[in-house]
MDTraj code that builds the backbone (N, CA, C; nanometers):
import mdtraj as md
import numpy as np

residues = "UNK UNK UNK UNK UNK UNK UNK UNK UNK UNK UNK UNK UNK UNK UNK UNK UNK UNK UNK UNK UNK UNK UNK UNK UNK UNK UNK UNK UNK UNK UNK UNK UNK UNK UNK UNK UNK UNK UNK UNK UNK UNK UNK UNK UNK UNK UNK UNK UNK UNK UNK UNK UNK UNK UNK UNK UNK UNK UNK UNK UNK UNK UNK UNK UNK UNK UNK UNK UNK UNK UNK UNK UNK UNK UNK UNK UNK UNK UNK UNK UNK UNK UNK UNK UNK UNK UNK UNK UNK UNK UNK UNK UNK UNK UNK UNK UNK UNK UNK UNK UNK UNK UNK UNK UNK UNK UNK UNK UNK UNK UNK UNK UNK UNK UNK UNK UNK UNK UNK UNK UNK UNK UNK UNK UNK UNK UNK UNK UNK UNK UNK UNK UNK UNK UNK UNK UNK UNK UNK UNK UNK UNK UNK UNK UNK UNK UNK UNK UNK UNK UNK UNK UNK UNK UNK UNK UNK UNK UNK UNK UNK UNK UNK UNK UNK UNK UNK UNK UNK UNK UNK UNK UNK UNK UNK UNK UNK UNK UNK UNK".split()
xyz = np.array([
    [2.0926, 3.0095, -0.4605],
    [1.9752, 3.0945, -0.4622],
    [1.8733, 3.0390, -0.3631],
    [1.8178, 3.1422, -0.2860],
    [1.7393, 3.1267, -0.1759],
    [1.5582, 3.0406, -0.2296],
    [1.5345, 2.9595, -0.1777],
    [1.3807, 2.8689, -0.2412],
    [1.2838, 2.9878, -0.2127],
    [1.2254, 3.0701, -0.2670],
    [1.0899, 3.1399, -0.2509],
    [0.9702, 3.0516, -0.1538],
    [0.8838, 3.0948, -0.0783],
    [0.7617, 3.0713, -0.0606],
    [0.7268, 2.9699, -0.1693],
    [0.6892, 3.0084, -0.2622],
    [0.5719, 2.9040, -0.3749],
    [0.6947, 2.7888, -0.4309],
    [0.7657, 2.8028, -0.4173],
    [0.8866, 2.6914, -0.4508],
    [0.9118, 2.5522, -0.3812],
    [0.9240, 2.6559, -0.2085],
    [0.9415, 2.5568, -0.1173],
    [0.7775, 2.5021, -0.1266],
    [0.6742, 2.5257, -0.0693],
    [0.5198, 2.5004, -0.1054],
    [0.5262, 2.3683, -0.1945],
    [0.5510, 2.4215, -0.3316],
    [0.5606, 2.3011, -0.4323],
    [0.6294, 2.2100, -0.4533],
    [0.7473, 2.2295, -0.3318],
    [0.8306, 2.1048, -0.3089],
    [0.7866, 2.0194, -0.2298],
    [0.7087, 2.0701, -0.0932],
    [0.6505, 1.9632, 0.0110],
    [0.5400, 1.9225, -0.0695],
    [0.4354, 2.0003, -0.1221],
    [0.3294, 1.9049, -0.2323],
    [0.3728, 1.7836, -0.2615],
    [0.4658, 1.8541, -0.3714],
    [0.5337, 1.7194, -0.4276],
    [0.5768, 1.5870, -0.3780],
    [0.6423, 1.6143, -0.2402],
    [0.7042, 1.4967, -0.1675],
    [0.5758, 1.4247, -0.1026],
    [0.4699, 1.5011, -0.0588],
    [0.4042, 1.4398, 0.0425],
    [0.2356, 1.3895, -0.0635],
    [0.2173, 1.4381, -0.1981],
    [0.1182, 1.3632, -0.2571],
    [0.1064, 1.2468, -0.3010],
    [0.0487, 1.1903, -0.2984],
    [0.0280, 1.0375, -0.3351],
    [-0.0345, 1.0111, -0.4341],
    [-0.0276, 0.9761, -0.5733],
    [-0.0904, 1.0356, -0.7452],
    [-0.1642, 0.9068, -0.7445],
    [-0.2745, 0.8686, -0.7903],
    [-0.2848, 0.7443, -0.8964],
    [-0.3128, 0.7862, -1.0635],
    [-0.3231, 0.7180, -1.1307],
    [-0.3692, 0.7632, -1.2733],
    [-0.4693, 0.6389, -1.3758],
    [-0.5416, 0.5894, -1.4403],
    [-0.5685, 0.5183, -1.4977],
    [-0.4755, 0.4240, -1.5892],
    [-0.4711, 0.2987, -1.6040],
    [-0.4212, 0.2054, -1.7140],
    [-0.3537, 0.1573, -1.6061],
    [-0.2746, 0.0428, -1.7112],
    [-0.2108, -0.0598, -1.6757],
    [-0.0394, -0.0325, -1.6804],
    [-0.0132, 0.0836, -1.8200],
    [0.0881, 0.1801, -1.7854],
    [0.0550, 0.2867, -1.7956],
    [0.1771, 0.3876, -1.8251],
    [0.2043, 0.5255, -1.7642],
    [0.1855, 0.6118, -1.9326],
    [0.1093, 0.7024, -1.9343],
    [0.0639, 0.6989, -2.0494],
    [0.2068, 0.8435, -2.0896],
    [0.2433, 0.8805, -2.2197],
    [0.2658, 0.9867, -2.1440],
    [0.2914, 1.1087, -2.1294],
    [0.1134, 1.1486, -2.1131],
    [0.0730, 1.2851, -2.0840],
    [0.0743, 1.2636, -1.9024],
    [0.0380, 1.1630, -1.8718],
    [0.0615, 1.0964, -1.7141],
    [0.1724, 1.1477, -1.7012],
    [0.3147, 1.0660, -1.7785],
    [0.4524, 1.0916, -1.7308],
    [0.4938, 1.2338, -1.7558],
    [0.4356, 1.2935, -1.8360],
    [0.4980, 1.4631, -1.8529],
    [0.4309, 1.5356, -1.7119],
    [0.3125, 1.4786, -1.6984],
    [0.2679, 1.5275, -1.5700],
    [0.3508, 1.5062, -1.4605],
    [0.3605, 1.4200, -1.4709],
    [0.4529, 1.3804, -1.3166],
    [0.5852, 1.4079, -1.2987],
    [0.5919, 1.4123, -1.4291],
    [0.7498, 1.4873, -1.4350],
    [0.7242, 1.6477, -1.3954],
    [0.6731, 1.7179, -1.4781],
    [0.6291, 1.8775, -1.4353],
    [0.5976, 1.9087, -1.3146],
    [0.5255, 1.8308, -1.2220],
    [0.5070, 1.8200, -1.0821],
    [0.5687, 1.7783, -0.9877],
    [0.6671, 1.7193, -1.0238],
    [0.7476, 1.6495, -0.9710],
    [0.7255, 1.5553, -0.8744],
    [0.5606, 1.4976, -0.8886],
    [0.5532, 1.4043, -0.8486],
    [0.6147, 1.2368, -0.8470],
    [0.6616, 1.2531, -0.7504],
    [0.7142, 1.0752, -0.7317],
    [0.6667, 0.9364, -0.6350],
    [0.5182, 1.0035, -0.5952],
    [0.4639, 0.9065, -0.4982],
    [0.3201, 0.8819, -0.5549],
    [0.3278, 0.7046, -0.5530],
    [0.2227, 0.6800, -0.6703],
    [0.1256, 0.5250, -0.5976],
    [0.0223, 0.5569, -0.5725],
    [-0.0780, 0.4671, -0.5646],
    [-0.1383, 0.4051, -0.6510],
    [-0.1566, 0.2376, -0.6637],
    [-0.2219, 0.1734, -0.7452],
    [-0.3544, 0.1379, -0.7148],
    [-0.4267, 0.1101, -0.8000],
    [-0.5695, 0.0197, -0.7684],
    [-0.6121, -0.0348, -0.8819],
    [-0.6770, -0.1734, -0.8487],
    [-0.7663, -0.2562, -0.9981],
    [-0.8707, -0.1477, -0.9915],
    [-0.9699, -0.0854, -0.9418],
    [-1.0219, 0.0029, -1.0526],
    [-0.9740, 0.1055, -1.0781],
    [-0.8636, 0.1598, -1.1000],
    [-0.8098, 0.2720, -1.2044],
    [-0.7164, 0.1470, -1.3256],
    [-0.7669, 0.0127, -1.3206],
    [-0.7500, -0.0841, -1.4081],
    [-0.5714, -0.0820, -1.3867],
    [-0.4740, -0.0221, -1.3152],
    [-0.3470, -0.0397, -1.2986],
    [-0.2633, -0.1909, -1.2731],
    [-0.3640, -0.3019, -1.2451],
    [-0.3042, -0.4375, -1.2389],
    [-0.4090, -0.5394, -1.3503],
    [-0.3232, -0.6114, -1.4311],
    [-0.3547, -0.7321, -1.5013],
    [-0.3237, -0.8399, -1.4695],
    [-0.1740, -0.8513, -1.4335],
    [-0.0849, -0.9740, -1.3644],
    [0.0672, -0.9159, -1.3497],
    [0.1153, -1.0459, -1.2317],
    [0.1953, -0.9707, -1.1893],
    [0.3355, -0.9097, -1.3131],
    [0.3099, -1.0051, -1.4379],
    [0.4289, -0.9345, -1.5549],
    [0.3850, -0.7829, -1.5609],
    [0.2808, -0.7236, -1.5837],
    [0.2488, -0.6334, -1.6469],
    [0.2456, -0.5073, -1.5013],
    [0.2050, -0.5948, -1.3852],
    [0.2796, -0.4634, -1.2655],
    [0.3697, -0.4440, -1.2571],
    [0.4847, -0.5630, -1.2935],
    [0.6035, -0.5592, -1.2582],
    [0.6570, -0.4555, -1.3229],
    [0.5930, -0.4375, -1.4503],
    [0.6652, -0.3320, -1.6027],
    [0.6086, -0.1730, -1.5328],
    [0.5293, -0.2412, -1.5127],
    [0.4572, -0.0483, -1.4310],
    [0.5346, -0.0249, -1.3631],
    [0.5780, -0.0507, -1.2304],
    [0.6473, -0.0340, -1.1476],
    [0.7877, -0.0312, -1.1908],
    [0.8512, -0.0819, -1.2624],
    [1.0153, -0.0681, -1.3326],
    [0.9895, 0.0697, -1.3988],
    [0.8522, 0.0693, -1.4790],
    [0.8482, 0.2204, -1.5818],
    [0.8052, 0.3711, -1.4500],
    [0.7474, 0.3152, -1.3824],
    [0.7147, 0.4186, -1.2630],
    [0.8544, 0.4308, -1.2019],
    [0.9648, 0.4115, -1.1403],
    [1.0560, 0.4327, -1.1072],
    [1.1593, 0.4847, -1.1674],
    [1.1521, 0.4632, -1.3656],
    [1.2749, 0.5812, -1.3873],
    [1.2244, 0.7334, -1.3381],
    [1.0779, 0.7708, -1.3178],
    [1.0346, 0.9280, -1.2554],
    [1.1520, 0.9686, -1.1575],
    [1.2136, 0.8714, -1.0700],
    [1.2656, 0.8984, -0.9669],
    [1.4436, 0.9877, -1.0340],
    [1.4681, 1.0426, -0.8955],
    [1.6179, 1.0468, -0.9489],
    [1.7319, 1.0146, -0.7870],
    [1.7947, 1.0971, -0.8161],
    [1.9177, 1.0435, -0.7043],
    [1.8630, 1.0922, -0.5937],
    [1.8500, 1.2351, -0.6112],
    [1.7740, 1.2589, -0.4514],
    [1.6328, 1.2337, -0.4594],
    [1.5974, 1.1928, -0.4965],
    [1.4169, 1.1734, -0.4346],
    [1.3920, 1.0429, -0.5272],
    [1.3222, 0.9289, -0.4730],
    [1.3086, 0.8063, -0.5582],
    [1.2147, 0.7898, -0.5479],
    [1.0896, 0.7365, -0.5913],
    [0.9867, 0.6931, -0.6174],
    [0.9296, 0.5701, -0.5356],
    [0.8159, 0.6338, -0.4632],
    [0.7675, 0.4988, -0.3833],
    [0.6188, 0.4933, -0.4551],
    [0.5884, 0.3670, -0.4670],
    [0.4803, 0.2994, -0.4965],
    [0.3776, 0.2080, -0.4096],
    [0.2709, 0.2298, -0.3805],
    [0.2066, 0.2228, -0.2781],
    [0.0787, 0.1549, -0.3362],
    [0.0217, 0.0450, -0.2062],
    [-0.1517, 0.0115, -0.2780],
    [-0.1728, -0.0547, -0.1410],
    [-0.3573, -0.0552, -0.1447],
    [-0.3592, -0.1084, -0.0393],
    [-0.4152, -0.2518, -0.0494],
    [-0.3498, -0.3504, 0.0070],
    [-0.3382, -0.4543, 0.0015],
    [-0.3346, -0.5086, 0.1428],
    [-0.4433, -0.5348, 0.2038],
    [-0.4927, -0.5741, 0.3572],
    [-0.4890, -0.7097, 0.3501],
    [-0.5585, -0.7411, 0.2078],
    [-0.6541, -0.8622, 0.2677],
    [-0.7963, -0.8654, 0.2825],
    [-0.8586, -0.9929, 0.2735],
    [-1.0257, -0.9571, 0.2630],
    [-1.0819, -0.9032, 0.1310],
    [-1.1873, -0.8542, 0.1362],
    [-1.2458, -0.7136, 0.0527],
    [-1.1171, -0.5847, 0.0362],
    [-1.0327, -0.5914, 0.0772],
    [-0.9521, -0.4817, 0.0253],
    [-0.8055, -0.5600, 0.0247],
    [-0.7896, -0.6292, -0.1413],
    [-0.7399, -0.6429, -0.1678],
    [-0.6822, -0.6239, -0.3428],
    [-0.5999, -0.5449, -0.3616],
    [-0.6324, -0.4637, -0.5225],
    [-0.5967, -0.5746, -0.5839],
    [-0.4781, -0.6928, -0.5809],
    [-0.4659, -0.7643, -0.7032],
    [-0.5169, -0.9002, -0.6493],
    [-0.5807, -0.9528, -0.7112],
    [-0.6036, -1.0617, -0.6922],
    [-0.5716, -1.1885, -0.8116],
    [-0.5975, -1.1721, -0.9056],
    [-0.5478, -1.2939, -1.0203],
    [-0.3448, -1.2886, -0.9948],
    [-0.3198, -1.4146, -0.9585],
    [-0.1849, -1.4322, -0.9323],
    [-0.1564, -1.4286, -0.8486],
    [-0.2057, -1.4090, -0.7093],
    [-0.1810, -1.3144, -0.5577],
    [-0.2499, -1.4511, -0.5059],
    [-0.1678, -1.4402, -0.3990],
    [-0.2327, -1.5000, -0.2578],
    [-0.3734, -1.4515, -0.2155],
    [-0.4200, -1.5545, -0.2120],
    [-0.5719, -1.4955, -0.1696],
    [-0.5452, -1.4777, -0.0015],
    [-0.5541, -1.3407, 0.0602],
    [-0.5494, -1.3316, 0.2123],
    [-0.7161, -1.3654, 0.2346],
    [-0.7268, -1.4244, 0.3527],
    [-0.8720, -1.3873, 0.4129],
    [-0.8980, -1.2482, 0.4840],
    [-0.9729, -1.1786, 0.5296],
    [-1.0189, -1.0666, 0.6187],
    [-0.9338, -1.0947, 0.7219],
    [-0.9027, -0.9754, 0.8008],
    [-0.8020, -0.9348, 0.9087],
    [-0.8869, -1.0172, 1.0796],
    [-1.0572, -0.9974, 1.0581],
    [-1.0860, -1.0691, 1.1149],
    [-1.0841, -1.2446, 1.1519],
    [-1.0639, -1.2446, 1.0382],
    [-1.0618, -1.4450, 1.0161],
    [-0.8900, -1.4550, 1.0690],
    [-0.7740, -1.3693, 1.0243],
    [-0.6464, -1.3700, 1.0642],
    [-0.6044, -1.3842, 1.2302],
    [-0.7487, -1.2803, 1.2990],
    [-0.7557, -1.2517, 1.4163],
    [-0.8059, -1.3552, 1.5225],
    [-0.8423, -1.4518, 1.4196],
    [-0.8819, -1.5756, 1.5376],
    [-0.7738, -1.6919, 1.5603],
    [-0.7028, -1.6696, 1.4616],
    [-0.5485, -1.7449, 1.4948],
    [-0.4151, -1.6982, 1.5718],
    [-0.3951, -1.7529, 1.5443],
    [-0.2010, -1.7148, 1.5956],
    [-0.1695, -1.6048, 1.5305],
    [-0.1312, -1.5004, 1.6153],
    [-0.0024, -1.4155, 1.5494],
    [0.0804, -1.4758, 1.4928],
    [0.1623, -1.5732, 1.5011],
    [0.2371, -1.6080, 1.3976],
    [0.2176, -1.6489, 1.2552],
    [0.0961, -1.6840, 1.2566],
    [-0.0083, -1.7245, 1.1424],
    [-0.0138, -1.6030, 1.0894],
    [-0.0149, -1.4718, 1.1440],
    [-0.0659, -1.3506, 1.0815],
    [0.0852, -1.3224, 1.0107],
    [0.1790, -1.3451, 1.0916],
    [0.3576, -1.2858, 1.0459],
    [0.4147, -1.3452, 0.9552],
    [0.3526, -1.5049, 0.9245],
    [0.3803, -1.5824, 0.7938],
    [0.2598, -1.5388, 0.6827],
    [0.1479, -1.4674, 0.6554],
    [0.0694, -1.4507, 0.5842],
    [0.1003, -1.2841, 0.5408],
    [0.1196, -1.2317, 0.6499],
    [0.2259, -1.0855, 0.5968],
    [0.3582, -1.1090, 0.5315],
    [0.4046, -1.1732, 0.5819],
    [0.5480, -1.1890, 0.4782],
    [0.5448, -1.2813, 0.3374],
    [0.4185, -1.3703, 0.3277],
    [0.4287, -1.3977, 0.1783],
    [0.3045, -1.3082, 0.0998],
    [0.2078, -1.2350, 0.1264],
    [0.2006, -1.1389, 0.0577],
    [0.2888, -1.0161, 0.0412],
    [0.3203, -0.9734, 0.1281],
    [0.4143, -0.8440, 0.1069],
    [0.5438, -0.9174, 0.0563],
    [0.5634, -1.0050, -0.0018],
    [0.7090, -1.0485, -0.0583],
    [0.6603, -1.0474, -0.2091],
    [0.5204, -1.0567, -0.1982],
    [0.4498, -1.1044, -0.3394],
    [0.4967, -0.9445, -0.3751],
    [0.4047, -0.8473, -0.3255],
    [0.4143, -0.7150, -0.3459],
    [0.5898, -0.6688, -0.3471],
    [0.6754, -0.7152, -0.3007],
    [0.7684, -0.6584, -0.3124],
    [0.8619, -0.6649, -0.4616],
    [0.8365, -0.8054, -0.4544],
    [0.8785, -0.8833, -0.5680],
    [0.8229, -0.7691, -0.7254],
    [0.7201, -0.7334, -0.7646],
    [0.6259, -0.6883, -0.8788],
    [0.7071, -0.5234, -0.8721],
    [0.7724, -0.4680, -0.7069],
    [0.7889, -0.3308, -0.7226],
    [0.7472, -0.1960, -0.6523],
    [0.6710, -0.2796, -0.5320],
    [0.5711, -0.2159, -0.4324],
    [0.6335, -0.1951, -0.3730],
    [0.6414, -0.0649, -0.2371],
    [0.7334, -0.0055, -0.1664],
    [0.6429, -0.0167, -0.0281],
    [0.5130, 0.0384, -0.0626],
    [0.4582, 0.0383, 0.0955],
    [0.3307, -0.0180, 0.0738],
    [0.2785, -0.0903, 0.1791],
    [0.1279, -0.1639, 0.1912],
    [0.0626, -0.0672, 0.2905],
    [-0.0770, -0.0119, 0.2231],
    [-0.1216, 0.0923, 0.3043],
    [-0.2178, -0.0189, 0.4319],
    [-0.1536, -0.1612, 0.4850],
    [-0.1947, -0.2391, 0.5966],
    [-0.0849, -0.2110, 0.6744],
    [-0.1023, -0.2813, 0.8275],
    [-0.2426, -0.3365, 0.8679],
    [-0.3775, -0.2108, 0.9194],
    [-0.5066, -0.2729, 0.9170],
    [-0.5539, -0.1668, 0.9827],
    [-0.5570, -0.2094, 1.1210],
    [-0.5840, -0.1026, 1.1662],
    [-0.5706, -0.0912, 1.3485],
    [-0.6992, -0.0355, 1.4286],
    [-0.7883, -0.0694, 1.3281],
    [-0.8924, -0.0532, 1.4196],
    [-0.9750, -0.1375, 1.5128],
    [-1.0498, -0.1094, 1.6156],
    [-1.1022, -0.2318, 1.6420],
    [-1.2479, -0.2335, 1.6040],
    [-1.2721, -0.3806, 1.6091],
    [-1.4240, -0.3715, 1.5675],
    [-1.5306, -0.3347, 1.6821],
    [-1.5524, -0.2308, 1.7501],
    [-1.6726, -0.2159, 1.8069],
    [-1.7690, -0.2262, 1.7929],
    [-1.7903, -0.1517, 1.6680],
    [-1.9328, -0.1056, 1.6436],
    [-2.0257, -0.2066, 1.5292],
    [-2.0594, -0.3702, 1.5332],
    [-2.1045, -0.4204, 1.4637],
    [-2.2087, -0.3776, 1.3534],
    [-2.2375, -0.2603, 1.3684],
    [-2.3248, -0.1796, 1.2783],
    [-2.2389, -0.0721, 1.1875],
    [-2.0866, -0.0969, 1.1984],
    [-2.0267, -0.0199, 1.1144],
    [-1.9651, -0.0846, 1.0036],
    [-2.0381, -0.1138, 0.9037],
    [-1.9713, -0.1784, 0.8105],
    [-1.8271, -0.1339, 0.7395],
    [-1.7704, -0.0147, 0.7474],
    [-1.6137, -0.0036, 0.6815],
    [-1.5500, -0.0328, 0.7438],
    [-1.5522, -0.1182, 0.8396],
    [-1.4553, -0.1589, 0.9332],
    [-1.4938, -0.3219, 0.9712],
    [-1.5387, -0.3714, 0.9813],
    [-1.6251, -0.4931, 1.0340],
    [-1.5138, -0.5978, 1.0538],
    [-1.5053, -0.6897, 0.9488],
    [-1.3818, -0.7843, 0.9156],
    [-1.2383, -0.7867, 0.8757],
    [-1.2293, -0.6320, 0.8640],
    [-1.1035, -0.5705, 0.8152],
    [-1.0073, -0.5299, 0.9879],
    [-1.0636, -0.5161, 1.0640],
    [-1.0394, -0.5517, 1.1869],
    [-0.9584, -0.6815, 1.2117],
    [-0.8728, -0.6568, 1.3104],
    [-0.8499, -0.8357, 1.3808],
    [-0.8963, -0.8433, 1.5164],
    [-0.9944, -0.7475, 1.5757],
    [-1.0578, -0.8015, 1.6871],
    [-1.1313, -0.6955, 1.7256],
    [-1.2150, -0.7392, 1.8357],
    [-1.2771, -0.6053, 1.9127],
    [-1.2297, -0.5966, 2.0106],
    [-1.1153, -0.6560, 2.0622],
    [-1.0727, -0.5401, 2.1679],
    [-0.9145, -0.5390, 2.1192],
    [-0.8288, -0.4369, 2.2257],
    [-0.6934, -0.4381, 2.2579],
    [-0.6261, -0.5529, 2.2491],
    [-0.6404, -0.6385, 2.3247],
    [-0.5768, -0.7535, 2.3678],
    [-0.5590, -0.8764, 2.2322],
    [-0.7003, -0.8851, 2.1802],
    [-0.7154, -0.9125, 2.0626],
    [-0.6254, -0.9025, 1.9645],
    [-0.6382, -0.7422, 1.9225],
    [-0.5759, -0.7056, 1.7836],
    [-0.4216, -0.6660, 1.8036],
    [-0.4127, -0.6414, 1.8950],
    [-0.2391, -0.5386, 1.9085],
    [-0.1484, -0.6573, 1.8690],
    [-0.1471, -0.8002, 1.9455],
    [-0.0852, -0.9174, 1.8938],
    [-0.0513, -0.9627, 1.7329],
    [-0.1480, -0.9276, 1.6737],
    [-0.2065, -0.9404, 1.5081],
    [-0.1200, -0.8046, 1.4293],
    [-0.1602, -0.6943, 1.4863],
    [-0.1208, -0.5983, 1.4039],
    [0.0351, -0.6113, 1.4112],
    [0.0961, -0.6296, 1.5357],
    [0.2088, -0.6338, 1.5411],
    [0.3002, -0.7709, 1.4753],
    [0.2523, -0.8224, 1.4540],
    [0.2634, -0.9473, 1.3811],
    [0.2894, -0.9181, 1.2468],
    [0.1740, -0.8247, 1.1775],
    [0.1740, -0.7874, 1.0374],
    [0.2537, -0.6890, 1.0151],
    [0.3208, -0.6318, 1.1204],
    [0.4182, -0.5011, 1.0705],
    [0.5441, -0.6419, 1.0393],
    [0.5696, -0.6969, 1.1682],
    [0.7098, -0.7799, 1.1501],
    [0.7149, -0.8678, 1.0176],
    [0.5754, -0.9105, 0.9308],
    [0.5974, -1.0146, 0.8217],
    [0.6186, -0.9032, 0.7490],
    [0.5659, -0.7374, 0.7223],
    [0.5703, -0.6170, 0.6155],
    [0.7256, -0.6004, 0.6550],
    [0.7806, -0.6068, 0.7213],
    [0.9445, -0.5252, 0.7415],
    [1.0511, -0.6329, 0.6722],
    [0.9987, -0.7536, 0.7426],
    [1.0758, -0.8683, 0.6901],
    [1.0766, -0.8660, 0.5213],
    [0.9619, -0.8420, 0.4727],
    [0.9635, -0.8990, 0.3130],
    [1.0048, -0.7357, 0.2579],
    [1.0366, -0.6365, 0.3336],
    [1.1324, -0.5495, 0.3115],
    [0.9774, -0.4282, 0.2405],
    [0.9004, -0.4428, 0.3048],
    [0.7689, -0.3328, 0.2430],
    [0.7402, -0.2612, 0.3874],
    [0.7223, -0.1361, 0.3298],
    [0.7220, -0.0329, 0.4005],
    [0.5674, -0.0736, 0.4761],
    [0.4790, -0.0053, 0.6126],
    [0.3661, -0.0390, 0.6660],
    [0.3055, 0.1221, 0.6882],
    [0.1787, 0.0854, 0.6849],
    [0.0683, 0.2273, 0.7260],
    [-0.0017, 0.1673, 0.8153],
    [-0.0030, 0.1820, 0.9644],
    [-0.0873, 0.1521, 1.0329],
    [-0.1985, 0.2573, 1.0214],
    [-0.3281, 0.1900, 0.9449],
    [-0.4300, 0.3151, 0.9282],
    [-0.5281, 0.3140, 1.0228],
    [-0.5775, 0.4285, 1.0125],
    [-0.7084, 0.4659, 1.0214],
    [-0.7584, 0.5255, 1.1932],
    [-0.7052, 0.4945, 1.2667],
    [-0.7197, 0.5280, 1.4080],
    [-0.7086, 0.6793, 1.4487],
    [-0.7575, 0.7849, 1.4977],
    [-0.7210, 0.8365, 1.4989],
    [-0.6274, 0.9105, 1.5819],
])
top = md.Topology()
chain = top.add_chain()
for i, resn in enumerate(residues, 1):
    res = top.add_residue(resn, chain, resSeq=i)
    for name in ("N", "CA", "C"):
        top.add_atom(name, md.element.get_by_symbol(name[0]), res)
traj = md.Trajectory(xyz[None], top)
């Protein structure tokens, strides 16, 4: 039978939304939801209170993945840079800011990506919405400032590329954000 208009529609929804929900698990009027929607792509954050330690992500993430099935599996996603944007912190590697990363060695950056994103892989995490790729120009723009690894090209491209190779290695998917 041929997919209708509103069928196909609610199939790309589905594939391409990214859900979060409150708690630490999946409550479940959450899981009937996500089942009915067929949502299977799921963002975490400490304030929707979703991390305590890494036992209790680990259980989220095992309980977030039976949603999945054979054809479509469940990816789990958070953003975890480093700096000020970092969602778990009790148990986690403390990263510094992308700027402080940016005054060292790329290789310094490719060993600090691969033992956080191994941390994250380890608990159940699929993709790190890092590195960002912006540069810092504009010292008067604070959402960007230190989350940067440089103000120019030459600077950051070394760094970012660094942090994709430690994210691939520890087997976590990468979002180079924000650029447009």
């Amino acid at each position: 039978m041929a997919e209708t208009t509103v069928q196909r529609a609610h199939r790309i929804l589905s594939q391409t939304l990214v859900a979060g929900f409150a708690g630490p698990t999946l409550s479940p009027e959450s899981r009937e939801n996500f089942s009915t929607a067929q949502i299977k792509n799921f963002i975490l954050f400490s304030i929707n209170k979703n991390y305590e330690n890494k036992p209790q992500l680990s259980a989220l993430c095992q309980d977030l993945k039976t949603l999945g099935t054979r054809e479509r599996r469940v990816l789990i996603t958070v953003d975890h840079e480093g700096g000020r944007v970092q969602r778990f912190r009790e148990g986690f590697l403390k990263l510094p800011p992308a700027l402080e990363r940016g005054r060292g060695q790329p290789d310094e950056t490719e060993a600090s990506s691969f033992a956080a994103n191994s941390e994250l892989k380890e608990c159940g995490i699929d993709l790190n919405f890092a590195p960002v790729c912006d540069l810092n120009t504009n010292p008067s723009n604070p959402v960007i400032g230190d989350r940067s690894f440089g103000g120019t090209v030459d600077q950051a491209v070394p760094h970012i590329e660094a942090w994709i190779r430690g994210s691939k290695r520890a087997g976590i998917y990468t979002c180079a954000k924000h650029f447009p």
